[in-house]
Structures are given as structure tokens and as C-alpha cells.
N, CA, C and O of each residue as an XYZ file, in Angstrom:
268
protein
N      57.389    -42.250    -42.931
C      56.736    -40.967    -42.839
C      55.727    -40.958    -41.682
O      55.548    -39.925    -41.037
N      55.096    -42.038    -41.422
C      54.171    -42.348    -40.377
C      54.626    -41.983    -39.268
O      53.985    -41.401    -38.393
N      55.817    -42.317    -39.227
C      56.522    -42.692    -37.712
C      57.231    -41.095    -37.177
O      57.468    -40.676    -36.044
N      57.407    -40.540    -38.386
C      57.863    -38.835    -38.182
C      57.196    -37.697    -37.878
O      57.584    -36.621    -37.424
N      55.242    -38.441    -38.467
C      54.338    -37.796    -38.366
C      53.739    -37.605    -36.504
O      53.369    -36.636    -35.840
N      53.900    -39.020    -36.228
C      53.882    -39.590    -34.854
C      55.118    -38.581    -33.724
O      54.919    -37.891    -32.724
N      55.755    -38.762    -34.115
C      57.393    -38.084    -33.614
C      56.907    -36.718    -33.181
O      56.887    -36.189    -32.070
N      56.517    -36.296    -34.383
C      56.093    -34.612    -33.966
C      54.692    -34.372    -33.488
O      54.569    -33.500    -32.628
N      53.709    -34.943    -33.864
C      52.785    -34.151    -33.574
C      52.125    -34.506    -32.205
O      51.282    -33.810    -31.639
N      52.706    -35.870    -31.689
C      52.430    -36.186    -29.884
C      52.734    -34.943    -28.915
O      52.084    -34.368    -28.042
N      53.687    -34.828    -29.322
C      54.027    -33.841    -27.693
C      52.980    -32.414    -28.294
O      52.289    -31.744    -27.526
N      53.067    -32.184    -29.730
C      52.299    -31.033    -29.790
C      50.638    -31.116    -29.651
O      49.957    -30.115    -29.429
N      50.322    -31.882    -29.744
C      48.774    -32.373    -29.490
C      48.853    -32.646    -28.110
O      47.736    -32.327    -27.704
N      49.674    -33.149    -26.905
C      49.173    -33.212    -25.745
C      49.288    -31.927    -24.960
O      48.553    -31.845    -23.977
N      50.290    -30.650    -25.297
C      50.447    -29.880    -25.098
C      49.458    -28.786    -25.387
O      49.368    -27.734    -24.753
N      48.916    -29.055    -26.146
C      47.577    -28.061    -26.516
C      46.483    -28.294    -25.909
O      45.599    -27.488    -25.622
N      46.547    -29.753    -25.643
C      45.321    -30.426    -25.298
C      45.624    -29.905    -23.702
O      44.839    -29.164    -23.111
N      46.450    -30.236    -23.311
C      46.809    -29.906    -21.720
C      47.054    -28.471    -21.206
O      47.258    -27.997    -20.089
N      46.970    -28.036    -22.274
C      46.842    -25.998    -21.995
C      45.303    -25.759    -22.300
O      45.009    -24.564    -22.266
N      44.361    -26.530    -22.561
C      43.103    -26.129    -22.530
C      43.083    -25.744    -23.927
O      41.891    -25.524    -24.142
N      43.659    -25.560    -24.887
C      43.291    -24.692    -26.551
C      42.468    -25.917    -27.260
O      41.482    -25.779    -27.984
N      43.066    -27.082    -26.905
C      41.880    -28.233    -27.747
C      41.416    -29.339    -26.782
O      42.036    -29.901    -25.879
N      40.201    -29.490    -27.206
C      39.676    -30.418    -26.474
C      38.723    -31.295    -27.208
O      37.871    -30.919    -28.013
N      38.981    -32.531    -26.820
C      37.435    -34.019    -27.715
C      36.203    -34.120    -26.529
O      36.276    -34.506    -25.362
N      35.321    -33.732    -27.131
C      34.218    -34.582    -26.407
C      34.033    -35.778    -25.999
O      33.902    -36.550    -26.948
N      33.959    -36.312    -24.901
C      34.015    -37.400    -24.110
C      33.140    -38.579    -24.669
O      33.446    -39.771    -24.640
N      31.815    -37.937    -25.263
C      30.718    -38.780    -25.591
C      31.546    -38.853    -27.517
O      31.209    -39.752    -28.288
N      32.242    -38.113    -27.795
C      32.550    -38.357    -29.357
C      33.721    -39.428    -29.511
O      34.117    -39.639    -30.657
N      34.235    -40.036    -28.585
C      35.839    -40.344    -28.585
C      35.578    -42.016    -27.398
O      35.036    -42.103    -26.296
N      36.136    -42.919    -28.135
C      36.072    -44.404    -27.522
C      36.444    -44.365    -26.035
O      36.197    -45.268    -25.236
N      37.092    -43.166    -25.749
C      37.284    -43.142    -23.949
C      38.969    -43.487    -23.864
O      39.487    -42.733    -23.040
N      39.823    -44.295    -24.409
C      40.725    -44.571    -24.475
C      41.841    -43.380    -24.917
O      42.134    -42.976    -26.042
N      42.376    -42.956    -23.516
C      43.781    -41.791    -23.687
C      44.491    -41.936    -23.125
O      44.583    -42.094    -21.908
N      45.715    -41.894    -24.546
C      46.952    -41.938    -23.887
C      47.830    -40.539    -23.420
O      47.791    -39.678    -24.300
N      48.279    -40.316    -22.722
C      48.646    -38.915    -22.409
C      47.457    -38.450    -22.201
O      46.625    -38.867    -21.397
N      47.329    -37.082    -23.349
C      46.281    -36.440    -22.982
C      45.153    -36.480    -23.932
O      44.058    -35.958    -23.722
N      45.566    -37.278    -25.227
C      45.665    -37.327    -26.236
C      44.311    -38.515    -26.580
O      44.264    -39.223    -25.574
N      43.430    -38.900    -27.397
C      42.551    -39.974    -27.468
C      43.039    -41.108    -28.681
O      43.826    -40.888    -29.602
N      42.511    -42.035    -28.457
C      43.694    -42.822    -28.812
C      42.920    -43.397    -30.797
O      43.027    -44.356    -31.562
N      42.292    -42.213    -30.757
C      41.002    -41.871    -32.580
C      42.643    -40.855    -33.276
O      43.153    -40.904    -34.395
N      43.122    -39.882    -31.807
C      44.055    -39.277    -32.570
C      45.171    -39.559    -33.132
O      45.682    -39.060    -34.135
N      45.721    -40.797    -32.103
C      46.660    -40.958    -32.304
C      46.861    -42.360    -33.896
O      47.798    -42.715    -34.610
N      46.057    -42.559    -33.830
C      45.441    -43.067    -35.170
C      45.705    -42.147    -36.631
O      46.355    -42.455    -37.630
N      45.168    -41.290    -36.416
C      45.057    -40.586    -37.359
C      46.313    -40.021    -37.643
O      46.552    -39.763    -38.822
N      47.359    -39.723    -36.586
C      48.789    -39.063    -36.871
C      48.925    -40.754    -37.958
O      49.271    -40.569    -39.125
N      48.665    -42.172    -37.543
C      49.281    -42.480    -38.288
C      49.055    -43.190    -39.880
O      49.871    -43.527    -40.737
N      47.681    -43.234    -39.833
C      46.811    -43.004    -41.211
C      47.063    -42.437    -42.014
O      47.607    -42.917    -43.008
N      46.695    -40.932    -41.858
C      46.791    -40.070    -42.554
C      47.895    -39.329    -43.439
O      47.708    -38.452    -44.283
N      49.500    -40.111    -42.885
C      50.418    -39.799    -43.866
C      50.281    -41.077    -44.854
O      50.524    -40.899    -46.048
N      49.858    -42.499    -44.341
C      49.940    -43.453    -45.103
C      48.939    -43.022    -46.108
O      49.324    -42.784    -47.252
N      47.984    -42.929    -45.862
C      46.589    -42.810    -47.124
C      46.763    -41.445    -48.086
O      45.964    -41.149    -48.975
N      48.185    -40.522    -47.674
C      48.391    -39.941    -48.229
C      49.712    -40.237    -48.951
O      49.884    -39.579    -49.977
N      50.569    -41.007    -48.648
C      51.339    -41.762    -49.893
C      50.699    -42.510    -50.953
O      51.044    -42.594    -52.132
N      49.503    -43.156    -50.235
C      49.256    -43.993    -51.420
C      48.106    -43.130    -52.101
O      47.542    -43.880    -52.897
N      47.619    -42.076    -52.118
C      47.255    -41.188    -52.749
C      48.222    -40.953    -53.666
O      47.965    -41.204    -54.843
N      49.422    -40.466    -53.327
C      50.398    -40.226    -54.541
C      50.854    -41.458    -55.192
O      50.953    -41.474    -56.418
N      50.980    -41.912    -54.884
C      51.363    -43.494    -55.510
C      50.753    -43.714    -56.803
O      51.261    -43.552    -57.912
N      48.809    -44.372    -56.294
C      48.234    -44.043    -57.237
C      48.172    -42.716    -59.098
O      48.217    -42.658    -60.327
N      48.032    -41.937    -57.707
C      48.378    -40.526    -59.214
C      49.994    -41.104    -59.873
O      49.871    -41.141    -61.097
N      50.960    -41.406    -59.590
C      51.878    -41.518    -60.156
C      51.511    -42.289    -61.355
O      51.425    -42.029    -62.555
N      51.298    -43.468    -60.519
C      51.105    -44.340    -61.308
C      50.501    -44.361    -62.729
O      50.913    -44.870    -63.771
N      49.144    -43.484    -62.374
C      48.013    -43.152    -63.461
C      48.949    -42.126    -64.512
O      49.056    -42.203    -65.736
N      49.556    -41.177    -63.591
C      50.125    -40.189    -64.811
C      51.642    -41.264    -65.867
O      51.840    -40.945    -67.039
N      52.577    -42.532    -65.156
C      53.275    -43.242    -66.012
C      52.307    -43.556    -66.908
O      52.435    -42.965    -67.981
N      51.066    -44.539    -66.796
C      50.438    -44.653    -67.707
C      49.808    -44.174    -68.720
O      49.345    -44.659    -69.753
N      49.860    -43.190    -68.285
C      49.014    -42.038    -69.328
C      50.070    -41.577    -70.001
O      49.581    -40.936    -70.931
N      51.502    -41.519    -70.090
C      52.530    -40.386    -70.538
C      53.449    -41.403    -71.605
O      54.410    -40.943    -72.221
């Protein structure tokens, strides 16, 4: 899921970023970009589906136990 999350949302994050609609503050962001992209974001494309499986995971889990 990580890797699908990655897949899509690169070209659409450098594309926005490179049309001027989004932009990171220079002083907020480690300095490190790839494309156009900072490399906090590209992190997060791939975090954020993981910490959200194991979000469900957990709940699963809790609701087998409980049922």
C-alpha cells in the first residue's frame, strides 16, 4: 500500500508544487529535495499508509477479542 501511495502521489505533489499552488518553507523543511518535492514529504507518502494499516490491525484485533 506504501508503495501505491508513493506511485501516485509523487508526480501529483511535484506538479503542484511546480505550478506554484503548494509550497514548504525553506526554514520548516531539512533542505533535502527531491524533484520538487522535500524529502519530510516524501516520507510521509510512505508512513502514513503504514501507521494507517496498523491502526486497523490493532482495532481488528481488539474487536476479535472482544467478540
Amino acid at each position: 500500500m506504501a508503495a501505491i501511495a508513493f506511485a501516485y502521489t509523487t508526480p501529483w505533489d511535484n506538479a503542484i508544487i511546480a505550478l506554484g499552488v503548494w509550497a514548504y518553507d525553506p526554514a520548516r523543511v531539512w533542505g533535502v529535495v527531491i524533484g520538487w518535492v522535500p524529502l519530510e514529504e516524501y516520507l510521509f507518502f510512505l508512513l502514513q499508509p503504514m501507521l494507517s494499516g496498523l491502526i486497523v490491525l490493532a482495532l481488528l484485533a481488539r474487536a476479535q477479542r472482544h467478540a
